[in-house]
C-alpha positions in Angstrom: -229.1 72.2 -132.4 -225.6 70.7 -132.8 -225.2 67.3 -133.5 -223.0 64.5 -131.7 -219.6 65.1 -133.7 -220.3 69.2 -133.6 -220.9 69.0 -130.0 -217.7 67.1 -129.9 -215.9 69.2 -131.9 -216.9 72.1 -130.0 -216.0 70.4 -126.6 -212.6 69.3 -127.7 -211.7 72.9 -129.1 -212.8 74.1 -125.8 -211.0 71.9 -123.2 -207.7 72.3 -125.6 -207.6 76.2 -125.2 -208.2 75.7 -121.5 -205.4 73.0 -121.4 -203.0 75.1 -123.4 -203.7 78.1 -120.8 -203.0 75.8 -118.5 -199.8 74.1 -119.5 -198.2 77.3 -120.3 -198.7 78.6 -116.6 -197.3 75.4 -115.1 -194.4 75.2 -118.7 -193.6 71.5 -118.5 -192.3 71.3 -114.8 -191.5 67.4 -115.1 -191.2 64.6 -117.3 -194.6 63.6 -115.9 -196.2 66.9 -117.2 -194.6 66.7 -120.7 -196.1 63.2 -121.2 -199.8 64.8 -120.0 -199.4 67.4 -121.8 -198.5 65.4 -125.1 -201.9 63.6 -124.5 -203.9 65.6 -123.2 -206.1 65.9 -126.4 -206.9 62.5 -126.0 -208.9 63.5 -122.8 -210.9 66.4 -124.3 -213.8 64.1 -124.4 -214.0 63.7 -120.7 -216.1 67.0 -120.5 -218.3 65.9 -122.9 -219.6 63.0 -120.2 -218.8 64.8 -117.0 -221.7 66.3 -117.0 -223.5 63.1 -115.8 -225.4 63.6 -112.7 -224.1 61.6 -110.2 -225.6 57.7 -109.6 -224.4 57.4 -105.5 -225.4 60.0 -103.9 -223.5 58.9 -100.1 -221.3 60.5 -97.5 -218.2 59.6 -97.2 -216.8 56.9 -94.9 -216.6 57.8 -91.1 -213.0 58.8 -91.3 -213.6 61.7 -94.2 -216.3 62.6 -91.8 -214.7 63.3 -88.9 -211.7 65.0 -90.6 -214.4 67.8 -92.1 -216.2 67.5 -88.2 -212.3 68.2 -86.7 -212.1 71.3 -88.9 -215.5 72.6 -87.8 -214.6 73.1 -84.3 -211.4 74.9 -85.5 -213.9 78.1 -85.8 -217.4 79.1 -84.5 -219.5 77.9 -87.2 -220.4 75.4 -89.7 -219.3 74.0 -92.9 -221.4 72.5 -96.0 -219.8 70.8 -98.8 -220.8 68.7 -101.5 -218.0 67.4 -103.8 -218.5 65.2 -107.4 -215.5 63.5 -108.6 -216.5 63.3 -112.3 -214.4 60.9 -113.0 -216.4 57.8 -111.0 -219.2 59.9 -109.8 -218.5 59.7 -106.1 -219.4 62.1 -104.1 -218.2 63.5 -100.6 -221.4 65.2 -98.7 -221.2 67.5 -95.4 -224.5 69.1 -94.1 -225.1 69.1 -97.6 -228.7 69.4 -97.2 -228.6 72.7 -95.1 -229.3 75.7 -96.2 -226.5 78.5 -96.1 -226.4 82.0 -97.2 -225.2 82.1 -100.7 -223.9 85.9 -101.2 -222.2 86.3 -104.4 -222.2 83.0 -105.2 -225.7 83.9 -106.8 -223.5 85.6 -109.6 -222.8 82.5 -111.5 -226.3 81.7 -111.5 -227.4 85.0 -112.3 -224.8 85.6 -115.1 -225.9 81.9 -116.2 -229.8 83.2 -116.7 -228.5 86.0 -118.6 -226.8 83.9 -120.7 -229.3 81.4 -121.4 -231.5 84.6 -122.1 -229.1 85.4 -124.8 -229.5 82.3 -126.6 -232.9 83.4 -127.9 -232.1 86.7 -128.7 -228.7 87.1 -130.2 -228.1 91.1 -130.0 -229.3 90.8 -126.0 -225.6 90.6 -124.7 -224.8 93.6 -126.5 -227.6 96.0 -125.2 -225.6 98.7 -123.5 -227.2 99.9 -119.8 -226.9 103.1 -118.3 -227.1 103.5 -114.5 -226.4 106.4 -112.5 -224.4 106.9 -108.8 -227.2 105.7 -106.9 -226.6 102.4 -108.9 -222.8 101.9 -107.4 -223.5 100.1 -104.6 -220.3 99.0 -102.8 -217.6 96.9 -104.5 -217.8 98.6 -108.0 -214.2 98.0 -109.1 -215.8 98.2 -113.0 -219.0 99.7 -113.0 -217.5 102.4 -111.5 -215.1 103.2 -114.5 -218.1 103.5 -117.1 -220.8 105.3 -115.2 -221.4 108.1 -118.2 -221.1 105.5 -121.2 -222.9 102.7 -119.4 -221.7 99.2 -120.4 -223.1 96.3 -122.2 -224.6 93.0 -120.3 -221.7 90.9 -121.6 -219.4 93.6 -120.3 -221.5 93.3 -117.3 -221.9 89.3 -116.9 -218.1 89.3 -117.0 -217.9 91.9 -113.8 -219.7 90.1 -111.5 -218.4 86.7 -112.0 -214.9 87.4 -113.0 -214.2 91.1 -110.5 -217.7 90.2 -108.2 -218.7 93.8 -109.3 -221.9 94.3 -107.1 -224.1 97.2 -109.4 -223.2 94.9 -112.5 -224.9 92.2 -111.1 -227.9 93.8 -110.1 -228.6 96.0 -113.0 -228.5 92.5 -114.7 -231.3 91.3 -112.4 -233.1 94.7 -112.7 -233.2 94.6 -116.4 -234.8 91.4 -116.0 -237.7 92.0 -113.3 -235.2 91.5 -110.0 -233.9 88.9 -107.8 -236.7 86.9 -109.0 -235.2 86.7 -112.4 -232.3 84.4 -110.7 -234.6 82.2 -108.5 -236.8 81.2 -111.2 -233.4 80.4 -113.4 -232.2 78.0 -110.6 -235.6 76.5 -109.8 -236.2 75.9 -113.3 -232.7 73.3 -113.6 -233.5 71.6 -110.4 -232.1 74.2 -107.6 -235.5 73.9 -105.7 -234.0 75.3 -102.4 -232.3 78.7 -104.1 -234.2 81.3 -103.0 -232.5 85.3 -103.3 -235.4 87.7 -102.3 -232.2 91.2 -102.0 -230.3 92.5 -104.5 -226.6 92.6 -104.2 -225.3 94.9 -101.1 -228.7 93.8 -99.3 -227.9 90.2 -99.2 -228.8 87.9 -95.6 -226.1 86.7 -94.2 -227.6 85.2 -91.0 -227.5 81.4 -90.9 -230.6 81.0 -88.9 -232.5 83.8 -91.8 -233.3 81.3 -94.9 -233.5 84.2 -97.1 -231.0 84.2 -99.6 -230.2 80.7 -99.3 -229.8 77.9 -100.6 -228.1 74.1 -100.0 -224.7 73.1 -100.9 -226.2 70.2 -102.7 -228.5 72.1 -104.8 -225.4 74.7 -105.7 -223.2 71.7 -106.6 -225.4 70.4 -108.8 -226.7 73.3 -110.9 -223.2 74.0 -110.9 -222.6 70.7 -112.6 -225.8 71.4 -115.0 -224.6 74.5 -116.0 -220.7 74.4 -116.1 -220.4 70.7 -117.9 -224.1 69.6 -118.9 -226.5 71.2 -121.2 -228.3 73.9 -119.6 -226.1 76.1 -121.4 -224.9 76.5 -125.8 -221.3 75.8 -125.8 -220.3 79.1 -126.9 -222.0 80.3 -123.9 -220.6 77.7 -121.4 -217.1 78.3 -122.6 -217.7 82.1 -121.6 -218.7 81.4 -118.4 -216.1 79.0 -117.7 -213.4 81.7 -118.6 -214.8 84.8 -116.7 -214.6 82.2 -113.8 -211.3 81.1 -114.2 -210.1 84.3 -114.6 -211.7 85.8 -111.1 -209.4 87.7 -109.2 -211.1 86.7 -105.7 -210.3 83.2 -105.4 -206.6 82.6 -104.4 -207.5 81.5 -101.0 -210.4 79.2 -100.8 -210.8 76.1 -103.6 -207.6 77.8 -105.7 -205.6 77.2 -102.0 -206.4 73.6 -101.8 -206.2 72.0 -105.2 -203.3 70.5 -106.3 -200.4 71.9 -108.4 -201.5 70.7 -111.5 -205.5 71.7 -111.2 -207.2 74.5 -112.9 -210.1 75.9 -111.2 -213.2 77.8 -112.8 -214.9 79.7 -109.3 -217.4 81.8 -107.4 -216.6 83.2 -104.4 -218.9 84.7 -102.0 -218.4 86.8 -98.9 -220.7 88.2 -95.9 -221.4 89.2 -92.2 -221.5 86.4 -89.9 -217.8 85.4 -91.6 -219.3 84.0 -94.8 -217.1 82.9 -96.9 -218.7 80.2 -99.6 -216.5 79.2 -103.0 -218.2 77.2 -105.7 -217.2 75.7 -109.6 -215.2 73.2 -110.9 -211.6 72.2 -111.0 -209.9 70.1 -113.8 -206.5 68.9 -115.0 -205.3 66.8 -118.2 -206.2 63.1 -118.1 -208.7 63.6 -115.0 -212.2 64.9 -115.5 -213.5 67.4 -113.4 -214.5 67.7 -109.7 -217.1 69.7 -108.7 -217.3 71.6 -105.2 -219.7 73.1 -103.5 -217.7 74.9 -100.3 -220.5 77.3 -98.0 -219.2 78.5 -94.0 -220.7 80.4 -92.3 -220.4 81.6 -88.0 -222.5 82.8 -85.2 -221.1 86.5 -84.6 -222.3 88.8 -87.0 -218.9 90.3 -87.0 -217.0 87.3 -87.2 -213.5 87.7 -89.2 -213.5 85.2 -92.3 -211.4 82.0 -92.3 -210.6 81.3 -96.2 -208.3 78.8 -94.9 -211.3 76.3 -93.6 -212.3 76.1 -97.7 -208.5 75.8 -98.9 -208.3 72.8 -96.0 -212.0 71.4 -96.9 -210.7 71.6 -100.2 -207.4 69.8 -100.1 -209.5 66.9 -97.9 -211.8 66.2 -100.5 -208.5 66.0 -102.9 -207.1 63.7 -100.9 -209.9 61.2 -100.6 -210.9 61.2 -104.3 -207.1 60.3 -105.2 -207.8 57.3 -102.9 -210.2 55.9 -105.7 -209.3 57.7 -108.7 -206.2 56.8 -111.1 -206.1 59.8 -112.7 -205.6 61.8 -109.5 -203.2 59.0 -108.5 -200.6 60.1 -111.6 -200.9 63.5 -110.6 -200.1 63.6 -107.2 -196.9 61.1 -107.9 
């Protein structure tokens, strides 16, 4: 087990990368960014303690209330958020405690058990699978490049989360017993209302069907364990962390309503009954990170998607932990 300074170390190497990534994309747009940028390194710590569960567990004041209420009735369903501002450990809570159909969003806790398996058995990532054409359920945009070599459970813990490749995530819970595999995983941190009975392609989308569910709390949290606490090695959580910032499926949900200067690590989701759910964490230098936990979901089976209600729930949540935040306050200037 690492100790304090390794851990630190290890921490500060990764948060540097990222911020590096990061400030190339956005290449010094202002005086205000050089300045971050130039002390940024200072900050690296902050991941090291975001992963502090939070202390007030409250909704926000009326007035954040009824902004998330007004968006509801913009569309025929419901929303559920739950939002940690790491920085002061405030939290913003919407029918948090409900549960809502998680679809893919199960990937980043399924690609988080097969990591965690990896850590006791070195050479496990690396064990190549083969599947065949009854495998390829739909949305195969990888899996269905390397059906006659197979591919390894790295290869294939980077397709779900990063290209939500459907077969890759559930040959990863077939090699491990089934959807069980990921419901034990999340009970065993704390997620006590995850509970994903189908494999991917099979997945419940109806909100009144608690199959398949789980609460936006719960996801927030384990998110929180897994993507910034200890649940995870560091090697490991630094993998994760990339295949989710590099997902190609999140441009118009959290991505849509962060600020300019934010990076954001993701899940998305997607179903019948217009579910569209968005989950991870979202950083930027000098502020440590928020963590969101975005689930919709309608009444009509058929209902069309609205991205936009996460981007809006999103930018909300933003602009209420800026209120009490420095950090944000800097950034937004």
């Amino acid at each position: 087990m690492p100790n304090f300074q390794q851990k630190w170390q290890l921490n500060c190497h990764f948060i540097a990368e990222q911020v590096t990534y990061f400030s190339k994309e956005i290449y010094m747009k202002s005086s205000i960014i050089r300045k971050l940028f130039l002390t940024t390194i200072i900050f690296a710590v902050f991941f090291t303690n975001a992963a502090n569960l939070p202390t007030v567990s409250t909704d926000r004041p009326n007035l954040v209330r009824e902004k998330l209420a007004k968006l509801e009735t913009s569309f025929d369903g419901k929303i559920g958020i739950y939002a940690i501002n790491t920085n002061n450990n405030e939290v913003i809570a919407y029918r948090d405690n409900e549960k809502f159909p998680v679809q893919s969003t199960l990937k980043m806790m399924g690609v988080a058990a097969l990591l965690k398996q990896s850590e006791s058995n070195p050479a496990l990532l690396q064990e190549n699978i083969h599947y065949t054409k009854k495998d390829l359920v739909y949305w195969h945009p990888v899996s269905g490049k390397y059906l006659n070599q197979g591919m390894t459970l790295e290869a294939m813990g980077e397709a779900s989360v990063t290209y939500t490749d459907n077969p890759a995530m559930n040959l990863i819970m077939k090699r491990f017993g089934g959807p069980k595999f990921v419901t034990n995983f999340a009970n065993s941190i704390g997620n006590k209302s995850f509970n994903i009975e189908h494999y991917e392609g099979e997945l419940n989308s109806n909100p009144k069907d608690e199959r398949d569910t789980a609460t936006p709390k719960d996801m927030a949290i384990s998110v929180q364990k897994i993507m910034l606490g200890n649940v995870l090695s560091e090697p490991n959580k630094k993998l994760l962390v990339t295949w989710m910032r590099n997902s190609v499926t999140s441009g118009k949900r959290i991505r849509a309503g962060t600020p300019p200067l934010w990076a954001v690590a993701d899940k998305t989701g997607s179903g019948d009954y217009g579910v569209a759910n968005d989950i991870g964490i979202a950083w930027a230098p000098g502020c440590k990170p928020v963590v969101l936990a975005i689930y919709t979901a309608q009444n009509k089976k058929d209902a069309k998607r609205r991205e936009e209600i996460l981007a809006s729930a999103t930018g909300i949540i933003f602009d209420e932990f800026a209120k009490h935040s420095s950090c944000f306050k800097e950034l937004y200037e």
